[in-house]
PQR file with spaces between the fields and no chain letter, atoms N, CA, C, O and H, PARSE charges and radii, in Angstrom:
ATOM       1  N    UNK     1     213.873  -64.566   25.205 -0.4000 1.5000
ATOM       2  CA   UNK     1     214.526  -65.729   24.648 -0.0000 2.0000
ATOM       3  C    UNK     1     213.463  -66.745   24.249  0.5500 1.7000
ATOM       4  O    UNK     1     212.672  -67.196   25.078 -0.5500 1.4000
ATOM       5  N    UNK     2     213.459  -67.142   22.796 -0.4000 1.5000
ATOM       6  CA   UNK     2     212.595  -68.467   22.357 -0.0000 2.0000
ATOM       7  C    UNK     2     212.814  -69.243   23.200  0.5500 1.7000
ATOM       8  O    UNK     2     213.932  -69.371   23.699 -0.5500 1.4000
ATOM       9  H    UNK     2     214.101  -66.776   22.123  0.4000 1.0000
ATOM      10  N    UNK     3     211.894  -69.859   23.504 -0.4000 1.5000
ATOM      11  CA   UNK     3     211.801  -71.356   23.986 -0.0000 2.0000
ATOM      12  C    UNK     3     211.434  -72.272   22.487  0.5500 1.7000
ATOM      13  O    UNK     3     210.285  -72.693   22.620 -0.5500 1.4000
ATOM      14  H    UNK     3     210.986  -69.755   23.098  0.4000 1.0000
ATOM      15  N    UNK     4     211.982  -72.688   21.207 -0.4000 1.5000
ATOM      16  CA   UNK     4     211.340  -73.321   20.265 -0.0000 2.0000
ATOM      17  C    UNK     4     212.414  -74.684   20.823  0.5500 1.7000
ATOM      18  O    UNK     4     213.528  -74.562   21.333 -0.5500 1.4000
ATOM      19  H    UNK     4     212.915  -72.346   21.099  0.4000 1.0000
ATOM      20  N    UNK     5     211.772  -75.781   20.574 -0.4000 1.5000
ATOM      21  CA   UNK     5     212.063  -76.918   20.508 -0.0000 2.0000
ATOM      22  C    UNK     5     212.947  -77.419   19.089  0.5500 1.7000
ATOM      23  O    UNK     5     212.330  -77.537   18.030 -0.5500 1.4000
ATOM      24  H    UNK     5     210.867  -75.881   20.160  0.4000 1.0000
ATOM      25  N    UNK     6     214.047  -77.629   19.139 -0.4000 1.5000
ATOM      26  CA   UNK     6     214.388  -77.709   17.792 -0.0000 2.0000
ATOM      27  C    UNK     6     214.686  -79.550   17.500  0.5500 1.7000
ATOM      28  O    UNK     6     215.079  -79.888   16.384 -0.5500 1.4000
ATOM      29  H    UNK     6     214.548  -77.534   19.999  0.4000 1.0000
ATOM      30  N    UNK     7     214.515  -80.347   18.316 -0.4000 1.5000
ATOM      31  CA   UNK     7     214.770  -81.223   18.246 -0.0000 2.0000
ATOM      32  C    UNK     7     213.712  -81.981   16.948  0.5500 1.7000
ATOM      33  O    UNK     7     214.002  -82.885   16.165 -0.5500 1.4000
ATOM      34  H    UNK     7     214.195  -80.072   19.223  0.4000 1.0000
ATOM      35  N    UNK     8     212.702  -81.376   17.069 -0.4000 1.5000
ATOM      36  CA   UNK     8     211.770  -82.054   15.898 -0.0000 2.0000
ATOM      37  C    UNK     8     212.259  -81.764   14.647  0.5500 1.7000
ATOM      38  O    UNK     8     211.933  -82.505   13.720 -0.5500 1.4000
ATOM      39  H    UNK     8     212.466  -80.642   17.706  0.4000 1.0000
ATOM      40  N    UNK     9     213.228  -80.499   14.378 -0.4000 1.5000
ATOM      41  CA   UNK     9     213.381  -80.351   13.109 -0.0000 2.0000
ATOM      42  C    UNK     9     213.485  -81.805   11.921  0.5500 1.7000
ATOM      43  O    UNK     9     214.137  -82.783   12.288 -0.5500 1.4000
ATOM      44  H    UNK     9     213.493  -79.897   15.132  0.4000 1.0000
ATOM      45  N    UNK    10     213.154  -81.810   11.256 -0.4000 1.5000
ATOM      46  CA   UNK    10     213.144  -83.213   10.563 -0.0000 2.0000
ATOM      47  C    UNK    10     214.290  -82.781    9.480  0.5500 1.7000
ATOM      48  O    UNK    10     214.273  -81.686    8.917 -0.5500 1.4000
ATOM      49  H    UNK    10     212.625  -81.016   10.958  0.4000 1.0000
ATOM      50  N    UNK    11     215.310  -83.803    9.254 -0.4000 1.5000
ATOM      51  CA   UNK    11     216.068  -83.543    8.091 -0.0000 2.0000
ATOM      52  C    UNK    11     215.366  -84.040    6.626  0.5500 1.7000
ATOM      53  O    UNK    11     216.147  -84.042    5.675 -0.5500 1.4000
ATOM      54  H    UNK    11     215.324  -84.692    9.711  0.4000 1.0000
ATOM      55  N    UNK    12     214.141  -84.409    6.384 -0.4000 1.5000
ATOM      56  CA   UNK    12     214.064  -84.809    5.172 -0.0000 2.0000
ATOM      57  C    UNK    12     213.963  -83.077    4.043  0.5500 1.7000
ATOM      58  O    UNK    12     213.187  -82.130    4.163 -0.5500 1.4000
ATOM      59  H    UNK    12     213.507  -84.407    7.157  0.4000 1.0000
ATOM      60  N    UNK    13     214.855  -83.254    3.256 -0.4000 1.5000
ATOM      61  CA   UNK    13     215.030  -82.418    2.040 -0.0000 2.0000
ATOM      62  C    UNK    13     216.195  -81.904    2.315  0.5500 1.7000
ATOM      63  O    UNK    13     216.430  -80.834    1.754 -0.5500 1.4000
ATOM      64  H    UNK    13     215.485  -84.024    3.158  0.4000 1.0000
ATOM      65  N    UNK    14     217.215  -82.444    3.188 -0.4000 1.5000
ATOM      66  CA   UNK    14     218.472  -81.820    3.349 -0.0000 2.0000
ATOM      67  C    UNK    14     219.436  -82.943    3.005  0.5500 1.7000
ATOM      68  O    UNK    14     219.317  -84.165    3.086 -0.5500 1.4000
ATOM      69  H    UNK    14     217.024  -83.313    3.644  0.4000 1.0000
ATOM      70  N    UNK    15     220.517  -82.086    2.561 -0.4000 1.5000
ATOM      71  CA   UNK    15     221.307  -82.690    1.691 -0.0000 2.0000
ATOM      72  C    UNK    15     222.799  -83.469    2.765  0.5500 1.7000
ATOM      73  O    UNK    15     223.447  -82.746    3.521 -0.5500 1.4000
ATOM      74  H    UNK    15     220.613  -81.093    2.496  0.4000 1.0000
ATOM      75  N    UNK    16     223.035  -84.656    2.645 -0.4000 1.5000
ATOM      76  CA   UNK    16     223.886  -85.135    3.382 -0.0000 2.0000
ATOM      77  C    UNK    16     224.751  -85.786    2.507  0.5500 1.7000
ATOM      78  O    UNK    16     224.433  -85.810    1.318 -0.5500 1.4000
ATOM      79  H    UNK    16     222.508  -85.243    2.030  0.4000 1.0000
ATOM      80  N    UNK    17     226.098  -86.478    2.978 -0.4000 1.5000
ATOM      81  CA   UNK    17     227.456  -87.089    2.834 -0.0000 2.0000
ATOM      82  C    UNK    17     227.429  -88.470    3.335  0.5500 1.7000
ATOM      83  O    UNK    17     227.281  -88.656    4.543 -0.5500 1.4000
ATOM      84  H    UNK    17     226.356  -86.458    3.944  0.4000 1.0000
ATOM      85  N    UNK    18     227.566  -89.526    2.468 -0.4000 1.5000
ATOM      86  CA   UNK    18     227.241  -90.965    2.435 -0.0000 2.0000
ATOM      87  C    UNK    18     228.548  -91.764    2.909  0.5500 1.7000
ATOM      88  O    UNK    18     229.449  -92.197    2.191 -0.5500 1.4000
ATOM      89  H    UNK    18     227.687  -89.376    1.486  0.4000 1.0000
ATOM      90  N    UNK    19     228.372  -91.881    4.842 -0.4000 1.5000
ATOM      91  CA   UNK    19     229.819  -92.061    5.355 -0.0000 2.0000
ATOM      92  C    UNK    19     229.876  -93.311    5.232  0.5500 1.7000
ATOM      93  O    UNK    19     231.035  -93.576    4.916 -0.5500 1.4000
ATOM      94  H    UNK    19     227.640  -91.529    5.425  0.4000 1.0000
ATOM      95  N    UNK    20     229.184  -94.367    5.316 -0.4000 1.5000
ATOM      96  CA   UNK    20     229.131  -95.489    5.623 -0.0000 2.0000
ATOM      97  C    UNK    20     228.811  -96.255    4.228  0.5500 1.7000
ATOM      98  O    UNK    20     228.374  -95.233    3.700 -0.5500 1.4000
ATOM      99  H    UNK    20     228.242  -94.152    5.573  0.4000 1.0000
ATOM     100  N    UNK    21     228.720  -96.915    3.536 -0.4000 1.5000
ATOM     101  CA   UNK    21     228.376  -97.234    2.162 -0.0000 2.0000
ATOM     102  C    UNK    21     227.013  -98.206    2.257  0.5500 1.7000
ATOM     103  O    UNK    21     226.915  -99.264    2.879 -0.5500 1.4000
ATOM     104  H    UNK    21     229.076  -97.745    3.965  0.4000 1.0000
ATOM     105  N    UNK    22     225.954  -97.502    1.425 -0.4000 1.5000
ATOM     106  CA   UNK    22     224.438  -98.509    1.453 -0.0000 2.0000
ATOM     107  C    UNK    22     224.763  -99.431    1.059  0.5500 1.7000
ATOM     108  O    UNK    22     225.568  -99.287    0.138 -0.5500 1.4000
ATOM     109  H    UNK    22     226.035  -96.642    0.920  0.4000 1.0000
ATOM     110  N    UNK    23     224.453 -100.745    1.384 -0.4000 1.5000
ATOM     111  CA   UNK    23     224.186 -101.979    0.572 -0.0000 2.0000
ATOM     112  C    UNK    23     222.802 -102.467   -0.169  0.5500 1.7000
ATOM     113  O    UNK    23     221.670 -102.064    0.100 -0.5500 1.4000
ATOM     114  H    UNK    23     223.799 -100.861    2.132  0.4000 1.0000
ATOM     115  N    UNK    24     223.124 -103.312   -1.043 -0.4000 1.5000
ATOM     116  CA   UNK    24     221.666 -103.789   -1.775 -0.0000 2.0000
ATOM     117  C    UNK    24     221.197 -104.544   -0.672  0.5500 1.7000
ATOM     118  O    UNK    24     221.780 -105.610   -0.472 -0.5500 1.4000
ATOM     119  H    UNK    24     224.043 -103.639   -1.262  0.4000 1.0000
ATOM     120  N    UNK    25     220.202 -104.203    0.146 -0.4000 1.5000
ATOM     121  CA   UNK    25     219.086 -104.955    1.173 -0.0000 2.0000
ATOM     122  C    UNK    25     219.790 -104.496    2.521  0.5500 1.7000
ATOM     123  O    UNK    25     219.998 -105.269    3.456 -0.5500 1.4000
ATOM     124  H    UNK    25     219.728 -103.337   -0.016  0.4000 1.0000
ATOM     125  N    UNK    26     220.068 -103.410    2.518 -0.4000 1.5000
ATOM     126  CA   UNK    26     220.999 -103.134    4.086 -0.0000 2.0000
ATOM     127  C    UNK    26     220.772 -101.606    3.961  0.5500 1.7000
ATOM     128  O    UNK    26     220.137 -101.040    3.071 -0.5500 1.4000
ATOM     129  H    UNK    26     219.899 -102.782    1.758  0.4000 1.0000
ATOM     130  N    UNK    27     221.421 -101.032    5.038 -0.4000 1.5000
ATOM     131  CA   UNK    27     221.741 -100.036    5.079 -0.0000 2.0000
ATOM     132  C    UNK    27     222.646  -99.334    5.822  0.5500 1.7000
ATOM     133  O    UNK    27     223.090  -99.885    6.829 -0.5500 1.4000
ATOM     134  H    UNK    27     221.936 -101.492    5.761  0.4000 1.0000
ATOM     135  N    UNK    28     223.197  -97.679    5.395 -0.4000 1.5000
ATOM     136  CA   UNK    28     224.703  -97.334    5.580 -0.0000 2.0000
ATOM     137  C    UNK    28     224.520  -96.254    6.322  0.5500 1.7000
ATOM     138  O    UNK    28     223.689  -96.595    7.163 -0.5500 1.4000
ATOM     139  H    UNK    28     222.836  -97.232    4.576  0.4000 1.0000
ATOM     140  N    UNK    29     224.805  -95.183    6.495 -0.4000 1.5000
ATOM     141  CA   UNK    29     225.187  -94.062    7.666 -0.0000 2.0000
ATOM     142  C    UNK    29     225.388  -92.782    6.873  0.5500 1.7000
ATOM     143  O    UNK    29     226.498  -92.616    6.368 -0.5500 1.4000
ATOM     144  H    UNK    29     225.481  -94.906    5.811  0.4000 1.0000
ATOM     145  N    UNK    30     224.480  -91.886    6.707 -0.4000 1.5000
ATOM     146  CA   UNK    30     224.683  -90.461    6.260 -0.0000 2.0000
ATOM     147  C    UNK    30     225.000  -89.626    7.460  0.5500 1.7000
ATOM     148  O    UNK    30     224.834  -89.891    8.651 -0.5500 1.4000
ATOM     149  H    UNK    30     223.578  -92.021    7.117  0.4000 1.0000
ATOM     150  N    UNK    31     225.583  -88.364    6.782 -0.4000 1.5000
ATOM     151  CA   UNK    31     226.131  -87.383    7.743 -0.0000 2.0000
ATOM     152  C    UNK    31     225.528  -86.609    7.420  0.5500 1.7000
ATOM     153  O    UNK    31     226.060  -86.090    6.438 -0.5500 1.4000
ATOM     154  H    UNK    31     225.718  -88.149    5.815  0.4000 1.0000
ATOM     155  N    UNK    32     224.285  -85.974    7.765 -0.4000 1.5000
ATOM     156  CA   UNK    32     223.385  -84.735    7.676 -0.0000 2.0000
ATOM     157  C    UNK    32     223.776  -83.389    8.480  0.5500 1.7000
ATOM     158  O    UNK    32     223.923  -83.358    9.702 -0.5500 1.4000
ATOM     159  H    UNK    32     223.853  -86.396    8.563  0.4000 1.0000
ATOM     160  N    UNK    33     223.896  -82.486    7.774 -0.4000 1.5000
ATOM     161  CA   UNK    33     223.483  -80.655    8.265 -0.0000 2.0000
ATOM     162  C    UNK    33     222.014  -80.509    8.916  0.5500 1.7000
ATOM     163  O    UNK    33     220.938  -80.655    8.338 -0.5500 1.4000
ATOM     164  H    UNK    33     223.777  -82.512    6.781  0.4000 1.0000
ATOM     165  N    UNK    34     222.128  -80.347    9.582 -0.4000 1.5000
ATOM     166  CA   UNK    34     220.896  -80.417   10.821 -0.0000 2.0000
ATOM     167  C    UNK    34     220.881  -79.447   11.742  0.5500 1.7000
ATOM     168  O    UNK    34     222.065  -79.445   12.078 -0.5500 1.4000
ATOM     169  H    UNK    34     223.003  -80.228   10.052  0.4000 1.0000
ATOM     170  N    UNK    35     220.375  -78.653   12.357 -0.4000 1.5000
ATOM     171  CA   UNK    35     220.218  -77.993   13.624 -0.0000 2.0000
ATOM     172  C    UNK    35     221.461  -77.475   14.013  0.5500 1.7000
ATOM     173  O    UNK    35     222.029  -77.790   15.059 -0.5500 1.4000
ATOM     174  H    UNK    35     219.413  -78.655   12.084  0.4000 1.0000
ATOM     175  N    UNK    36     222.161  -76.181   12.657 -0.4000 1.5000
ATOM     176  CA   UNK    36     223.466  -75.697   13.259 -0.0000 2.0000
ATOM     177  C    UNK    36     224.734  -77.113   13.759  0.5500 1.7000
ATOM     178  O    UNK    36     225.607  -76.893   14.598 -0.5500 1.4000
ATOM     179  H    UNK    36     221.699  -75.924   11.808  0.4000 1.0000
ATOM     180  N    UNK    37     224.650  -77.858   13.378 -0.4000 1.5000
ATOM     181  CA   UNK    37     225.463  -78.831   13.254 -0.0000 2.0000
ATOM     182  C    UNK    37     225.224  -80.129   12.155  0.5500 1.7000
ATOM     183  O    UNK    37     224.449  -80.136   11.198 -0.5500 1.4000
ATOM     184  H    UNK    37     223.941  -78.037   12.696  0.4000 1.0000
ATOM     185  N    UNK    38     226.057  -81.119   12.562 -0.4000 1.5000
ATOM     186  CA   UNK    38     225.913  -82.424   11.507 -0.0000 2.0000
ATOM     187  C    UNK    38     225.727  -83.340   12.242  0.5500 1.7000
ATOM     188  O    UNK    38     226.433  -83.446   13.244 -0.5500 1.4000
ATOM     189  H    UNK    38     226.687  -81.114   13.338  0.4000 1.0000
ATOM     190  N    UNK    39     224.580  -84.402   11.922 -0.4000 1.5000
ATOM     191  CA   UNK    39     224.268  -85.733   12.596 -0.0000 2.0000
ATOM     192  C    UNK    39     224.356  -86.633   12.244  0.5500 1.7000
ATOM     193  O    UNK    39     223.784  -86.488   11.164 -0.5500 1.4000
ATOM     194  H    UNK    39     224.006  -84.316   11.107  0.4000 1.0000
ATOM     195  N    UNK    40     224.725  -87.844   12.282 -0.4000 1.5000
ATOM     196  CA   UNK    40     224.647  -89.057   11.522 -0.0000 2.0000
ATOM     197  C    UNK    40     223.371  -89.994   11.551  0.5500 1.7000
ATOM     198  O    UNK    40     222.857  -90.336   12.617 -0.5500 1.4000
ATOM     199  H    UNK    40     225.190  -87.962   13.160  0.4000 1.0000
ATOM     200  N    UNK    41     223.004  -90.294   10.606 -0.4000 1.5000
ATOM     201  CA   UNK    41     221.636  -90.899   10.795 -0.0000 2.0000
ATOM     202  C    UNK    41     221.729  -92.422   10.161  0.5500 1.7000
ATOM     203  O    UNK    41     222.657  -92.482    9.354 -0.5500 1.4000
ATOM     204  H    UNK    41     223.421  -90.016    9.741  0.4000 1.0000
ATOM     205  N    UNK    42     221.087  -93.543   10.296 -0.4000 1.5000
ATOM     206  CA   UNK    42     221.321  -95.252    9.563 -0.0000 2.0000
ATOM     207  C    UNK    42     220.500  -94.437    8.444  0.5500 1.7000
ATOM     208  O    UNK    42     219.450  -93.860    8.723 -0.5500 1.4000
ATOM     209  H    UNK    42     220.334  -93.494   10.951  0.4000 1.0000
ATOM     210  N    UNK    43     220.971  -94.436    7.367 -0.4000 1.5000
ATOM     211  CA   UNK    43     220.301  -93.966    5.509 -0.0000 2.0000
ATOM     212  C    UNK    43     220.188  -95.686    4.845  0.5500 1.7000
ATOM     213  O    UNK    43     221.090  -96.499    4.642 -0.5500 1.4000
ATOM     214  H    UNK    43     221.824  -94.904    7.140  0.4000 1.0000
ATOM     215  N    UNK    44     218.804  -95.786    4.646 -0.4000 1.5000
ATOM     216  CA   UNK    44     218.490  -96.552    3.772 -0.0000 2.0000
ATOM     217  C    UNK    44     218.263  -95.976    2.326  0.5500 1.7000
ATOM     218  O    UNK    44     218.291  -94.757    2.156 -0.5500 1.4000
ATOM     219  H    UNK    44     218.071  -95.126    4.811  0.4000 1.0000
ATOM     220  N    UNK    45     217.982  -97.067    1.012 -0.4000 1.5000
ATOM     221  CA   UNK    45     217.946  -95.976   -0.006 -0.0000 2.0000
ATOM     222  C    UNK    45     217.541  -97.187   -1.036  0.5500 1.7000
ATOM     223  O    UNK    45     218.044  -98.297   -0.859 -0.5500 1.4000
ATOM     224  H    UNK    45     217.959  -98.057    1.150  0.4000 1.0000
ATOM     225  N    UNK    46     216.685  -96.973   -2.041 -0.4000 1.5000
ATOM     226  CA   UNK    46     216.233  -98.127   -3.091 -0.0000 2.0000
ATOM     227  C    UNK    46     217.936  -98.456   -3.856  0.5500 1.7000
ATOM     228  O    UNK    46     217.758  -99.147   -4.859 -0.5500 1.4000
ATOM     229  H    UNK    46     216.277  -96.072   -2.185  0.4000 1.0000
ATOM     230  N    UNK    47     218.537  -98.332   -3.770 -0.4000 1.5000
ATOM     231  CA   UNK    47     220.100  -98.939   -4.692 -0.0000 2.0000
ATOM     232  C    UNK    47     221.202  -98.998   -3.737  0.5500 1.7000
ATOM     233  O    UNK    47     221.286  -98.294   -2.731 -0.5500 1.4000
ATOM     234  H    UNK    47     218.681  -97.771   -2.955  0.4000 1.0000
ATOM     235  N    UNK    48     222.108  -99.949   -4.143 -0.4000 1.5000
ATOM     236  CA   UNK    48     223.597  -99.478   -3.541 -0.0000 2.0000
ATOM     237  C    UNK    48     224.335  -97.848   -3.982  0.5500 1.7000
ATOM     238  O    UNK    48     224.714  -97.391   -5.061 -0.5500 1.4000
ATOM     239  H    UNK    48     222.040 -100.521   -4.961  0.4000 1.0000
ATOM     240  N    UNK    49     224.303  -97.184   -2.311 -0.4000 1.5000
ATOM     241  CA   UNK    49     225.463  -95.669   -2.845 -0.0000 2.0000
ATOM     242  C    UNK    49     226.546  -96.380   -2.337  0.5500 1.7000
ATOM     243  O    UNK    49     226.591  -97.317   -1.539 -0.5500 1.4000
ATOM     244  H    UNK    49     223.996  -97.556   -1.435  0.4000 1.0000
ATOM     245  N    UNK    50     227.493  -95.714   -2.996 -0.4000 1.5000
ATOM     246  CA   UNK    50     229.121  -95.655   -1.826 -0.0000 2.0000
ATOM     247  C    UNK    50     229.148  -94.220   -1.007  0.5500 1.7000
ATOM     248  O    UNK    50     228.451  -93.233   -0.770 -0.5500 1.4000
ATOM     249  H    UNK    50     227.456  -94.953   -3.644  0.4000 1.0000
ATOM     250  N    UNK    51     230.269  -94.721   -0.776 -0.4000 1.5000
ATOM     251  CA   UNK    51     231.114  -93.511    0.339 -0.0000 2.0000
ATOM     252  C    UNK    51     231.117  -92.155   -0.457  0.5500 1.7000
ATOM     253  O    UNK    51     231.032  -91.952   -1.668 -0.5500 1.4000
ATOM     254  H    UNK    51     230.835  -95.522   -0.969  0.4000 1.0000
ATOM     255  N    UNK    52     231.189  -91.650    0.163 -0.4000 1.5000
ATOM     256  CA   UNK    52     230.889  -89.645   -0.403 -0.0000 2.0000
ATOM     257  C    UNK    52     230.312  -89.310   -1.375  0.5500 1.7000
ATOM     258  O    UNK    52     230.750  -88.628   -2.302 -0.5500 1.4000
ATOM     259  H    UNK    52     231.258  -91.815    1.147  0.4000 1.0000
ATOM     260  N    UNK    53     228.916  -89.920   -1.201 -0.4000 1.5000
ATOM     261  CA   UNK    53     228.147  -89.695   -2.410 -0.0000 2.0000
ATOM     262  C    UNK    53     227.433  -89.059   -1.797  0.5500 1.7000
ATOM     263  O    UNK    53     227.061  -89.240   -0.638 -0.5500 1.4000
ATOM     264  H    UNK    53     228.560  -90.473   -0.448  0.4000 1.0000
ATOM     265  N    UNK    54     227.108  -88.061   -2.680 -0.4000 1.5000
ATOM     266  CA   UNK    54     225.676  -86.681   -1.985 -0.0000 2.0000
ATOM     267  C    UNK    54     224.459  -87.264   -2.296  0.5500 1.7000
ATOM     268  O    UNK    54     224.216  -87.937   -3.298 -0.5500 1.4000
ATOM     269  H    UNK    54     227.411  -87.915   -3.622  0.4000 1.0000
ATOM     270  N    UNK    55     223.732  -86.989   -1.427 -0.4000 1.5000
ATOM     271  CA   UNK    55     222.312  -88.017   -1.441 -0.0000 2.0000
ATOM     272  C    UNK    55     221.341  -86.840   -0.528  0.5500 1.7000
ATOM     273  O    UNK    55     221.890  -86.357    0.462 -0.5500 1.4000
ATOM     274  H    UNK    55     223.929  -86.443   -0.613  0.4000 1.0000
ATOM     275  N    UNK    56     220.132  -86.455   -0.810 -0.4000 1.5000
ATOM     276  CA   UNK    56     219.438  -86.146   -0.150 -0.0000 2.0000
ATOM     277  C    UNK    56     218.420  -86.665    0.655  0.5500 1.7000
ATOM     278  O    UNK    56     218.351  -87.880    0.465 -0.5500 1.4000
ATOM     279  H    UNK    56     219.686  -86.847   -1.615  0.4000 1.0000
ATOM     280  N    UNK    57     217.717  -86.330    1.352 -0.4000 1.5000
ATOM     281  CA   UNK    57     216.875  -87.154    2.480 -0.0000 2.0000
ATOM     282  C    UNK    57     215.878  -86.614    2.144  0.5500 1.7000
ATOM     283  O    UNK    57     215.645  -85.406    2.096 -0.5500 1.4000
ATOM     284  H    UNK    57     217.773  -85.344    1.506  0.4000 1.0000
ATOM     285  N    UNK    58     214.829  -88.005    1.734 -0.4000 1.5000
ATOM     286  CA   UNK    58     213.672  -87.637    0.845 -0.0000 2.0000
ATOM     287  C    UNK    58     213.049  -88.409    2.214  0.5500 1.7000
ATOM     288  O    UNK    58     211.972  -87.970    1.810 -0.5500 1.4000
ATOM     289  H    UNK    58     215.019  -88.986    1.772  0.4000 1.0000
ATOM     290  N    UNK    59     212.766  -89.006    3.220 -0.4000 1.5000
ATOM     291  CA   UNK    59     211.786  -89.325    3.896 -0.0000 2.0000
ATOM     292  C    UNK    59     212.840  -89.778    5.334  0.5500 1.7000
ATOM     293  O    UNK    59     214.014  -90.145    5.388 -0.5500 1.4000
ATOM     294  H    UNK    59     213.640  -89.363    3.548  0.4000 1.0000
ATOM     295  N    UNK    60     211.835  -89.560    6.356 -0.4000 1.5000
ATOM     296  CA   UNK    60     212.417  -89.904    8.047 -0.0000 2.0000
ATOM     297  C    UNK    60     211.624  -90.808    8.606  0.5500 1.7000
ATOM     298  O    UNK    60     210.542  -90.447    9.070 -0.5500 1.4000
ATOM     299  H    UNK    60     210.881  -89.262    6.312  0.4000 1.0000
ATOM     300  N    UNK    61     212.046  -92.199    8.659 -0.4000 1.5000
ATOM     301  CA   UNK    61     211.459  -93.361    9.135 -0.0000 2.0000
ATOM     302  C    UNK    61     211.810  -93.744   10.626  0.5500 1.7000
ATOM     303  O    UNK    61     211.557  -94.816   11.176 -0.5500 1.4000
ATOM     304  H    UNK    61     212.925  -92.493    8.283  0.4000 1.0000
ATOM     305  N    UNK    62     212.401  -92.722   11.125 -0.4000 1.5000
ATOM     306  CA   UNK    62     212.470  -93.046   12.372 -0.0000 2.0000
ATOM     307  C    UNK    62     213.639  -91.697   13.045  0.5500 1.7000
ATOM     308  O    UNK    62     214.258  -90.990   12.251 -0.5500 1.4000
ATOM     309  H    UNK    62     212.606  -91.851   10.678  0.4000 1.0000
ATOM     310  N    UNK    63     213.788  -91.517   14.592 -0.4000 1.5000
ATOM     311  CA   UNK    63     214.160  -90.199   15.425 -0.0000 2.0000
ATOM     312  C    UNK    63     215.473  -90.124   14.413  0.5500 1.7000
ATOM     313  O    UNK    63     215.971  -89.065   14.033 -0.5500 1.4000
ATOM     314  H    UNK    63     213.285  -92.092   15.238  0.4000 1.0000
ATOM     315  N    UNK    64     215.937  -91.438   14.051 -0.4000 1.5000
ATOM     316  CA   UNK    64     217.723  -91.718   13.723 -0.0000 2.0000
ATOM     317  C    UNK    64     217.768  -92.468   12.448  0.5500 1.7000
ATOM     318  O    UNK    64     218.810  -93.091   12.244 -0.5500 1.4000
ATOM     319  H    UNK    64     215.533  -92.299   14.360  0.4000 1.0000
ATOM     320  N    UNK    65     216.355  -92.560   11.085 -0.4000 1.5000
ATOM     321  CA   UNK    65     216.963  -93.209   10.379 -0.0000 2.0000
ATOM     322  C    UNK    65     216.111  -92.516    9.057  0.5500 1.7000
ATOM     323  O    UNK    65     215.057  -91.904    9.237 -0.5500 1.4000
ATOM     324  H    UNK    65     215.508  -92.054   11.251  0.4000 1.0000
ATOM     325  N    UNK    66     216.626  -92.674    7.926 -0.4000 1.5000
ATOM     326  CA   UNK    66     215.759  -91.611    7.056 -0.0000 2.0000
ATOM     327  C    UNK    66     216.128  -92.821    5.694  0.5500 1.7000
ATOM     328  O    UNK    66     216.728  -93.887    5.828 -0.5500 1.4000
ATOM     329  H    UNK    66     217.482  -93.171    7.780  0.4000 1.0000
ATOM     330  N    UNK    67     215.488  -92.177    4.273 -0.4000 1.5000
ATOM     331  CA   UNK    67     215.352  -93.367    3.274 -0.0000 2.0000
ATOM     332  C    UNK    67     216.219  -91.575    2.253  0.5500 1.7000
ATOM     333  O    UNK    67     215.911  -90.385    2.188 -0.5500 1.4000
ATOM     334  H    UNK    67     215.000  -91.311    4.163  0.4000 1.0000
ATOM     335  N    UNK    68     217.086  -92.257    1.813 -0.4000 1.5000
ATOM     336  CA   UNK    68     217.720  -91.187    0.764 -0.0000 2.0000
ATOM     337  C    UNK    68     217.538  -91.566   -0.463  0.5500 1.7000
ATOM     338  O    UNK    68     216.943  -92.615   -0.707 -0.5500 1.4000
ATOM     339  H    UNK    68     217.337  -93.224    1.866  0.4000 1.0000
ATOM     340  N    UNK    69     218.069  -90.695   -1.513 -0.4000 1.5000
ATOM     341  CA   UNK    69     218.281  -91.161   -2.971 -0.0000 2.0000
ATOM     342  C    UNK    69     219.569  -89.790   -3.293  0.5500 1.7000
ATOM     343  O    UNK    69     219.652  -88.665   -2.801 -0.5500 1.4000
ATOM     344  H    UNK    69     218.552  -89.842   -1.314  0.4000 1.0000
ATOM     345  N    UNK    70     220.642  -90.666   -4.560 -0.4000 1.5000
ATOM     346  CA   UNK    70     221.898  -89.577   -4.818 -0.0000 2.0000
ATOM     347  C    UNK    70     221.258  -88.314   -5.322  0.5500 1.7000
ATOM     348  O    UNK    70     220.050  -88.120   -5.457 -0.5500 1.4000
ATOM     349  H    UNK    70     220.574  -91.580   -4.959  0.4000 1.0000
ATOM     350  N    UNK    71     222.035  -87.657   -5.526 -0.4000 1.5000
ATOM     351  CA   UNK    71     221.544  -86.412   -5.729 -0.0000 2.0000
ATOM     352  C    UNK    71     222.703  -86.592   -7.683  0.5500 1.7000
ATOM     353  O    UNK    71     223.642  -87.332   -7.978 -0.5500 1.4000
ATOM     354  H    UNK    71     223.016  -87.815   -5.416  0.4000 1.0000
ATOM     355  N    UNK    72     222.120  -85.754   -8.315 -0.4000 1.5000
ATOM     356  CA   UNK    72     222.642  -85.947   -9.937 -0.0000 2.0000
ATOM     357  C    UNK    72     224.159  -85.441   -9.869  0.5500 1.7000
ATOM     358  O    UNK    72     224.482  -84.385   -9.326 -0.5500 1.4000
ATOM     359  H    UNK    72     221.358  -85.153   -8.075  0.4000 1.0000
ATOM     360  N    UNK    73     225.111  -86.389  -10.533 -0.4000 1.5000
ATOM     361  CA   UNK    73     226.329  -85.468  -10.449 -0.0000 2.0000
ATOM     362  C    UNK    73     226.111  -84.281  -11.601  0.5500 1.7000
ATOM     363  O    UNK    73     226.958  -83.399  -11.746 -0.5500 1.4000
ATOM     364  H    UNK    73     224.848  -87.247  -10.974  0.4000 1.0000
């Protein structure tokens, strides 16, 4: 049986669901696919998203908070 640590997995380049809505100078709550499940992380992001907008996670600024941008409809 592995012993791998999966907690480091980093979500940046995975694609998440924009639960909470970004604000201009704030930030909102993505729902990331992560480690055989989904996590919610505080998503900052250079613009206002809304709610169920697909956004990927282009950088992880912290255990629980990452910087997104939408993904193209």
């Amino acid at each position: 049986m592995s012993e791998t640590d999966l907690s480091s997995e980093s979500p940046v380049g995975a694609v998440g669901r924009i639960t909470v809505p970004i604000p201009q100078d704030g930030f909102g709550e993505v729902l990331v696919a992560v480690r055989g499940g989904s996590e919610a992380y505080a998503a900052w992001a250079d613009q206002p998203i809304g709610a169920h907008i697909r956004v990927l996670v282009t950088e992880c600024i912290s255990a629980r908070s990452v910087i997104v941008e939408p993904l193209p409809s």
